[in-house]
PASEBA-1860 file (N, C-alpha, C; in nm, 3 decimals):
! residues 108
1> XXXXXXXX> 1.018/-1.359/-15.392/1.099/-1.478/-15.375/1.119/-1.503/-15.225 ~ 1.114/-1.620/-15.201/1.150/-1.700/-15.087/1.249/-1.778/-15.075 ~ 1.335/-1.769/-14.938/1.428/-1.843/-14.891/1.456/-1.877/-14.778 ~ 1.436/-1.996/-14.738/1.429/-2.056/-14.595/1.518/-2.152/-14.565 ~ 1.636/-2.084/-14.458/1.726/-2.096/-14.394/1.726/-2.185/-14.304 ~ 1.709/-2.324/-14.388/1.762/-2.457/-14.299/1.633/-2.447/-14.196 ~ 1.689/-2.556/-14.100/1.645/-2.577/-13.961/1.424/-2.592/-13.992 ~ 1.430/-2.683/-14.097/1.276/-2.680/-14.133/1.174/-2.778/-14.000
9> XXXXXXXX> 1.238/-2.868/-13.987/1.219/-2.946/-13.902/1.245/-2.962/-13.774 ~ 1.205/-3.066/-13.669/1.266/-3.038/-13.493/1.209/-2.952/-13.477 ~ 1.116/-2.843/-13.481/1.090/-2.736/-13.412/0.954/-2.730/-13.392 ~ 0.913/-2.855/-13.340/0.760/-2.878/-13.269/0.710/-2.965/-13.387 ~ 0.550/-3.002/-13.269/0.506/-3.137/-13.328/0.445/-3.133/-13.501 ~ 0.479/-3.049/-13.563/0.413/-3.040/-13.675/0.525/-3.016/-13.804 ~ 0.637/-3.047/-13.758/0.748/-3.067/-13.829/0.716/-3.099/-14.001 ~ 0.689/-3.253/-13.982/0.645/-3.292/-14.134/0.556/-3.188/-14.243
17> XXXXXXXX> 0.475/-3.160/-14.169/0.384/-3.083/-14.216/0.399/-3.000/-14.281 ~ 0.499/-2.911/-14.170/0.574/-2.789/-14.219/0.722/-2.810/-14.341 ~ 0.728/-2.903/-14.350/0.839/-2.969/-14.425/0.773/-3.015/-14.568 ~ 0.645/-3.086/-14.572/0.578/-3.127/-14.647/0.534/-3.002/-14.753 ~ 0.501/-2.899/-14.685/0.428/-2.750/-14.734/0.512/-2.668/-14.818 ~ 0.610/-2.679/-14.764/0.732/-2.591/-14.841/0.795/-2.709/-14.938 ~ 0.758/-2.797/-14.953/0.827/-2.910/-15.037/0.713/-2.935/-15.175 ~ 0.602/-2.910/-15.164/0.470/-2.842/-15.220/0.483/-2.741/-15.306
25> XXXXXXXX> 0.518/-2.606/-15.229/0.556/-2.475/-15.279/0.669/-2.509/-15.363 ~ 0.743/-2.561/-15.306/0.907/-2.572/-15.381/0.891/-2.611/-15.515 ~ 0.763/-2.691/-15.536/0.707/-2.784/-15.674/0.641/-2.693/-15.780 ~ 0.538/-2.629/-15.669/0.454/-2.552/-15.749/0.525/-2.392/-15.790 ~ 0.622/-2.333/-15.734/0.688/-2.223/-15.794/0.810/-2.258/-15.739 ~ 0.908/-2.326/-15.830/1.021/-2.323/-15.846/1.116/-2.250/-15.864 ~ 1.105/-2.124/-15.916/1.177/-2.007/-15.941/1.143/-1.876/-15.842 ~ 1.065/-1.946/-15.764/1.069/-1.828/-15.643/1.039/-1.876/-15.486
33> XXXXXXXX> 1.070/-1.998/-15.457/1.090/-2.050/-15.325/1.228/-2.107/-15.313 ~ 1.303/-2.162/-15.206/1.416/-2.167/-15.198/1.432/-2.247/-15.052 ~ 1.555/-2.321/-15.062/1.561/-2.389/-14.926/1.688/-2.437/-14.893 ~ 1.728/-2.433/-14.786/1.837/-2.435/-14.751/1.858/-2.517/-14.674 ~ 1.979/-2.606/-14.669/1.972/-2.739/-14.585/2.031/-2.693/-14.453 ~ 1.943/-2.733/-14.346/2.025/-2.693/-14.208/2.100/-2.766/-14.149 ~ 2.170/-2.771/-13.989/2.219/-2.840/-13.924/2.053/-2.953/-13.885 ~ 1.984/-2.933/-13.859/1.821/-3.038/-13.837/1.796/-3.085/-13.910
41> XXXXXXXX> 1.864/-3.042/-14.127/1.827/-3.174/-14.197/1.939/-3.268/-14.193 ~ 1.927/-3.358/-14.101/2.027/-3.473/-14.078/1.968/-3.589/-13.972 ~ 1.989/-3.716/-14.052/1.945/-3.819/-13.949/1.980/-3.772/-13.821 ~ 2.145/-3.795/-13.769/2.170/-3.804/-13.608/2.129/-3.655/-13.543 ~ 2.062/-3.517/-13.618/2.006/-3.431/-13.578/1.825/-3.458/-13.528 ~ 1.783/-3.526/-13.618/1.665/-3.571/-13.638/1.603/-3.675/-13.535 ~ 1.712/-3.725/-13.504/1.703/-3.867/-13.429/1.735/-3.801/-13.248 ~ 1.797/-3.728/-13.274/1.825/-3.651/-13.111/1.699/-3.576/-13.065
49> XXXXXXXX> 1.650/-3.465/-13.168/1.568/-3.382/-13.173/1.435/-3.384/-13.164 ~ 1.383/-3.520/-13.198/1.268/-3.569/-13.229/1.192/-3.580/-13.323 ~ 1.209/-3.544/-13.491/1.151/-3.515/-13.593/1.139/-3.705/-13.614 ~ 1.215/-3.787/-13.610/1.234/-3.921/-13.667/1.121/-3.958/-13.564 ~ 1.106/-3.946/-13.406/0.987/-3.979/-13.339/0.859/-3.902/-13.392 ~ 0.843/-3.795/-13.452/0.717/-3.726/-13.506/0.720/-3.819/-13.604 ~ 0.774/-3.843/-13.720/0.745/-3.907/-13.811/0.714/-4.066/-13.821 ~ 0.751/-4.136/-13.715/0.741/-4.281/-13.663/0.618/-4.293/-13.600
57> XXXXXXXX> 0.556/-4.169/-13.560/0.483/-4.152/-13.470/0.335/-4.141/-13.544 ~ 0.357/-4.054/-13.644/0.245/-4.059/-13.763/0.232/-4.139/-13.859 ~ 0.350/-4.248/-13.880/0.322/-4.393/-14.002/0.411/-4.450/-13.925 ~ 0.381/-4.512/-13.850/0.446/-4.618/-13.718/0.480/-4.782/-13.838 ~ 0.406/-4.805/-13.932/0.445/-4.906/-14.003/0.544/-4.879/-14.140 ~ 0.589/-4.779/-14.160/0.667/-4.668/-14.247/0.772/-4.646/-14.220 ~ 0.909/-4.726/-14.180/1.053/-4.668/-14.166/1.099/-4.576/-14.270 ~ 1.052/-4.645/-14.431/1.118/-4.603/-14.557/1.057/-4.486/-14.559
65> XXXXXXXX> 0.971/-4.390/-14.545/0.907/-4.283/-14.508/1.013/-4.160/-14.440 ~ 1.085/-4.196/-14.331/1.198/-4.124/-14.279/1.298/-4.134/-14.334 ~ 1.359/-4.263/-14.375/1.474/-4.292/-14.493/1.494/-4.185/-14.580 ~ 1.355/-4.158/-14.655/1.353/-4.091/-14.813/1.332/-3.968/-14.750 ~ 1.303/-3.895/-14.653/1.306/-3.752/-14.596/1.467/-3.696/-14.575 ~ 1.527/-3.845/-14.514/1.718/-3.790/-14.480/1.751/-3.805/-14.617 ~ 1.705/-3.871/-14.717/1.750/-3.867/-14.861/1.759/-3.720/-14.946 ~ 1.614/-3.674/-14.886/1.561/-3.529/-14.961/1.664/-3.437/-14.886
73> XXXXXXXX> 1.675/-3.458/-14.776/1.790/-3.370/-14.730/1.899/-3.331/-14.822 ~ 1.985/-3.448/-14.843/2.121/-3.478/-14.867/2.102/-3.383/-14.997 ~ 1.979/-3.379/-15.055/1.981/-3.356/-15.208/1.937/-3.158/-15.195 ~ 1.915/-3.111/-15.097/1.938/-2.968/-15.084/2.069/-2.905/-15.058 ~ 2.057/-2.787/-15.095/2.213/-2.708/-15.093/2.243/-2.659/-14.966 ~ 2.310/-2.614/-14.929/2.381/-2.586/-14.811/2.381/-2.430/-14.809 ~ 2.386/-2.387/-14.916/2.406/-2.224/-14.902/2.333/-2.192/-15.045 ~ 2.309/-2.043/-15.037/2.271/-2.012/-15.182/2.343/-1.854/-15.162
81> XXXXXXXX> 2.355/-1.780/-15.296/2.416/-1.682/-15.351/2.318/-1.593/-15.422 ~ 2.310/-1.490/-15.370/2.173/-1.370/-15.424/2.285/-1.277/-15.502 ~ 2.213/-1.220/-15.599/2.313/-1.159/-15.730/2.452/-1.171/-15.710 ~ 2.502/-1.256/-15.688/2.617/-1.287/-15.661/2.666/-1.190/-15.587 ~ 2.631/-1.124/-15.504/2.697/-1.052/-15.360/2.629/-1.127/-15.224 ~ 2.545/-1.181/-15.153/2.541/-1.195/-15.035/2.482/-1.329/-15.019 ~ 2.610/-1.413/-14.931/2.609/-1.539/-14.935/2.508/-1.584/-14.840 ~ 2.422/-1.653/-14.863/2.322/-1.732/-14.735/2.356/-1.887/-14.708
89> XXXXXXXX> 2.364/-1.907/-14.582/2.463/-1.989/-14.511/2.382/-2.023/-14.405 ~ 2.344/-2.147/-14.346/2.263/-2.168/-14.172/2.382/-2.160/-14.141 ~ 2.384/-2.143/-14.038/2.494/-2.141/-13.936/2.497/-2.242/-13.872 ~ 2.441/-2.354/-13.869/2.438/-2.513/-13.850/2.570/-2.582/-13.924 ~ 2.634/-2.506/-14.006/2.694/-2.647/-14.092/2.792/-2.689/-13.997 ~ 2.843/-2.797/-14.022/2.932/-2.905/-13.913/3.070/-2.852/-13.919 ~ 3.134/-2.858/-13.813/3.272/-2.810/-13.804/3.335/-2.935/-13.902 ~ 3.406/-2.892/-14.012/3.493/-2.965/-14.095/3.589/-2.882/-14.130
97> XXXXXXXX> 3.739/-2.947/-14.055/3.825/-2.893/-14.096/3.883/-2.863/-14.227 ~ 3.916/-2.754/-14.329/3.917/-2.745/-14.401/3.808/-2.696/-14.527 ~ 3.719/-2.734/-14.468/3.613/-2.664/-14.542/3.611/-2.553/-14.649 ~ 3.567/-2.560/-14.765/3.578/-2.434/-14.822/3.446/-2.417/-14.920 ~ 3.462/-2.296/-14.965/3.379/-2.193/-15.037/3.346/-2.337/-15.195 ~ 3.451/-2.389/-15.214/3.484/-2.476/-15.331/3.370/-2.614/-15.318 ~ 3.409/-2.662/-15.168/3.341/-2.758/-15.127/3.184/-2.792/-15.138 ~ 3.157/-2.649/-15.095/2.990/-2.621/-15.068/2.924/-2.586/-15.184
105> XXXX> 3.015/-2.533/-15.311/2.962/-2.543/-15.428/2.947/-2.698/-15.510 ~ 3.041/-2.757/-15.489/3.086/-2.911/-15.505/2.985/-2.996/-15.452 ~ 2.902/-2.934/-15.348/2.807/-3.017/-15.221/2.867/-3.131/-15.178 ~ 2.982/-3.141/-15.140/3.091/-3.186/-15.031/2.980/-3.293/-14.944
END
């Protein structure tokens, strides 16, 4: 089993690719890949970082293309839970006051 701790994207010019591949895997074995939403899956992360210019950059006539990538985001978890003892967490998530254990199960 596999689990990959956020931050898929922004981290050089082959971003999509690498985003695309594990989104592939994620399809083809579902019960043993895993993914975790980072502080980089987020438009105003994306848009600072350069992933929204990689992707503008490779379908320059394609906005809705980046749209439905910050969409796929929103729709990953934030943390996951291995036999219910050891919590996996990026360390990206956004300072929100109040925040809790409740929330992130809730996907807040």
């Amino acid at each position: 089993m596999y689990l990959f701790n956020g931050d898929i994207v922004d981290k050089g010019p082959r971003s999509l690719e690498c985003l695309l591949l594990l989104l592939a895997y994620k399809l083809a074995y579902p019960y043993y890949v895993f993914i975790n939403r980072g502080n980089h899956e987020s438009s105003l992360i994306n848009a600072r970082h350069g992933f929204q210019q990689e992707v503008m950059h490779k379908y320059p006539e394609d906005f809705f293309l980046f749209e439905f990538i910050g969409d796929i985001f929103k729709w990953m978890p934030v943390a996951h839970l291995i036999n219910n003892k050891i919590f996996v967490v990026h360390g990206g998530l956004p300072n929100i006051s109040g925040l809790t254990l409740g929330d992130i199960r809730d996907k807040r």
